[in-house]
C-alpha positions, 0 to 999 in steps of 0.5 A, a space after each residue: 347337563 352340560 359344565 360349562 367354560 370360562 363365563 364374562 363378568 357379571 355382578 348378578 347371580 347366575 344359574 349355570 344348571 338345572 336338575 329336578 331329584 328322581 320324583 320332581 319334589 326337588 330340583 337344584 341348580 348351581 350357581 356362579 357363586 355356589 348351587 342352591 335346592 328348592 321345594 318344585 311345588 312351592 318353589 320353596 328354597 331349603 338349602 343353599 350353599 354359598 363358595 363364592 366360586 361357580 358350580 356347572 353341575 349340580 345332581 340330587 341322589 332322591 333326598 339324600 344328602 349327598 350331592 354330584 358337583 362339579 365346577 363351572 363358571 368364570 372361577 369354579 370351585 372345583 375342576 372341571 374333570 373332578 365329580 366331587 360327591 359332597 355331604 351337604 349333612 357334613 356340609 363337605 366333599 365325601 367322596 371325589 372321581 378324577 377324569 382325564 377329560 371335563 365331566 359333562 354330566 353325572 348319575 347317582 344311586 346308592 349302589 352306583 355313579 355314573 359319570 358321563 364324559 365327552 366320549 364315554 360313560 364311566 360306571 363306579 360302585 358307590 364306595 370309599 374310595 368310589 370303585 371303578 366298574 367299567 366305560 362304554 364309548 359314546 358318541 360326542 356327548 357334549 351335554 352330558 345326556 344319560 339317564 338312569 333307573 333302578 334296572 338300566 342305564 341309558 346314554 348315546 350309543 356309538 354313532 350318532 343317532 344310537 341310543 345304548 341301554 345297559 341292564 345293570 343287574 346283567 351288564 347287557 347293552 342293548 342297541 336303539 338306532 333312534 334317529 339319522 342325526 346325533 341325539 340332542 335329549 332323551 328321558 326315561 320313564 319314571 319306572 324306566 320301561 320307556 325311553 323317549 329320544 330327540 335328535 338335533 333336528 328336533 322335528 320328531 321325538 320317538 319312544 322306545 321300550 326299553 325292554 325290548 327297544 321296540 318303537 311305541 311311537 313317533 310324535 310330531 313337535 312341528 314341520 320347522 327344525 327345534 333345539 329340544 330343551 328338555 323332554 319328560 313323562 308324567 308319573 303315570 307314563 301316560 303322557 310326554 311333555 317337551 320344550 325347544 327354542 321355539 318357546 313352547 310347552 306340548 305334551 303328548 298323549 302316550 299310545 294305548 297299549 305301549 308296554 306292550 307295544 300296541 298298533 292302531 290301524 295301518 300298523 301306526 301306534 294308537 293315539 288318543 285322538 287317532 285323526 290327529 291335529 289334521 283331522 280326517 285329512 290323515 286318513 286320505 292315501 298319499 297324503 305327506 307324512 307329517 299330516 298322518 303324525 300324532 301331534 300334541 293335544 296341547 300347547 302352551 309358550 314358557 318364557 325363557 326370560 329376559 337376560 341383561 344386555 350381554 348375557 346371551 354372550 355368557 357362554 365362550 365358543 367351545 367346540 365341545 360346547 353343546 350349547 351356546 345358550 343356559 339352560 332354558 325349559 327344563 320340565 318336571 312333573 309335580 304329578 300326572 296333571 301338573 308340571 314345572 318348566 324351570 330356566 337358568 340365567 340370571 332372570 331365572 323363572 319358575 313356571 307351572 303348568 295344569 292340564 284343564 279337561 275342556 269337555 267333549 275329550 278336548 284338554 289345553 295347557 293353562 299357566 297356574 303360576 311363575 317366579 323368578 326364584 332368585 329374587 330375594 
């Protein structure tokens, strides 16, 4: 998640991030006026913090009371290189971490902070004051991509297109060469086994284990290049859901066998639907690639909503910008059947989705939902 620049004046409230806690129950986003945290199955609100001053980033440590923030919008209330870890029980800072660049992204556990920089990931104990542990040098990283488990760490490698996976028990670093181009989104499975990457083409996510960093698959959004907005696995790890610009929900199925790395015929992954959305034309010789990828079994349009006149031009051009554009289509999963696709800016939505098993093996996507979850 990225911190963002100077914004233009505006008199409505503006969510400038979006981050859902470890298990999805909760999610928080910061505000140009302080961060507030909403219940994700009834999109509840049960805190919120007022600074009359910008929070960019907002990051929830499970249900605990400490929170990751840092500074954002037209008046920030803090730095844009400070991580401030703050005490909403003491309802202050607890602990603060200084950095010579803009935070762009942060990770909490007990034992660690993970404070993700624009070229390198910082490691710290968890400790007054936080102690510093060690820094792996990244690609460009404007967004502030990194995700963290119990047992790994996983964040851009080096150059563009790697992926580096860190054991934290061992400090052992394990190299992904996921794409061609720079990576845009990745996400970590909910017991951290699986890694699921997009680059910046957006055409093609693929999925790793992160034990031994062996391909699972390779899954078709669509033909036409995408901005991915968020990917995410379901509890189970049985399924993947992602969103881009083009405005549209897929989920996935996930291989049989993908612990272990099981192959389909011809050394392809396993899919559910081994004919795909193509049908026996997959199976001819010679066909184009797309025709013979897994494509997902359902689909479905969110809304990015509707923003006031000017509000697109929200965010300043910043080479170190990764996005010109708020935060749109972050999913989280409520359980193995039922997600949230939630946006920023100021007609910021809530949106939940379930999957209807249509009979004969068929699934679709079906609304079950919305709000705009900052109106009074």
């Amino acid at each position: 998640m990225n911190t963002r620049p100077p914004l233009e004046t505006t008199s409505l409230p503006l969510v400038l991030s979006i981050t859902f806690n470890d298990d999805c129950s909760c999610f928080a986003v910061g505000l140009n006026t302080g961060f507030r945290i909403f219940s994700s199955e009834t999109c509840t609100q049960t805190t919120a913090r007022e600074f009359n001053a910008g929070v960019g980033l907002v990051q929830m440590m499970g249900k605990a009371n400490y929170l990751g923030i840092v500074g954002g919008g037209r008046k920030p209330k803090f730095a844009a290189n400070k991580l401030i870890l703050w005490d909403e029980g003491r309802s202050k800072s607890a602990l603060d971490i200084s950095a010579l660049t803009p935070v762009r992204g942060t990770q909490l556990s007990k034992e660690r902070i993970v404070v993700v920089l624009q070229n390198s990931v910082r490691l710290y104990k968890f400790a007054k004051p936080p102690s510093f542990i060690t820094a792996y040098e990244t690609a460009n990283n404007p967004l502030g991509l990194c995700r963290m488990s119990s047992r790994i760490i996983a964040f851009p490698g080096r150059s563009a297109g790697q992926v580096q996976v860190v054991e934290i028990a061992t400090s052992n670093v394990s190299i992904i060469p996921a794409h061609a181009a720079a990576i845009r989104a990745l996400q970590l499975s909910l017991d951290g086994e699986l890694i699921a990457t997009a680059s910046e083409t957006g055409t093609l996510i693929r999925v790793f284990s992160t034990r031994t960093c062996a391909k699972i698959a390779e899954l078709r959004r669509g033909i036409d290049p995408a901005a991915i907005f968020s990917l995410a696995f379901n509890p189970s790890g049985t399924m993947l859901a992602c969103t881009s610009d083009k405005s549209t929900l897929h989920v996935f199925d996930m291989p049989k066998g993908k612990r272990l790395g099981g192959q389909g015929e011809d050394g392809a992954p396993e899919t559910a639907n081994e004919q795909g959305k193509w049908g026996i034309l997959s199976k001819i010789p010679l066909m184009p690639r797309f025709v013979k990828d897994a494509y997902s079994f359902a689909t479905h349009p969110f809304e990015a909503g509707d923003e006031p006149s000017g509000a697109n031009q929200l965010l300043t051009e910043s080479s170190t910008l990764g996005t010109m554009r708020l935060p749109k289509g972050v999913i989280g999963w409520l359980d193995d059947t039922s997600l949230l696709v939630i946006g920023a800016g100021t007609d910021a939505r809530w949106e939940k989705f379930i999957i209807k098993d249509e009979g004969g093996g068929k699934r679709s996507l079906a609304k079950a939902g919305w709000k705009r979850y900052l109106a009074d």
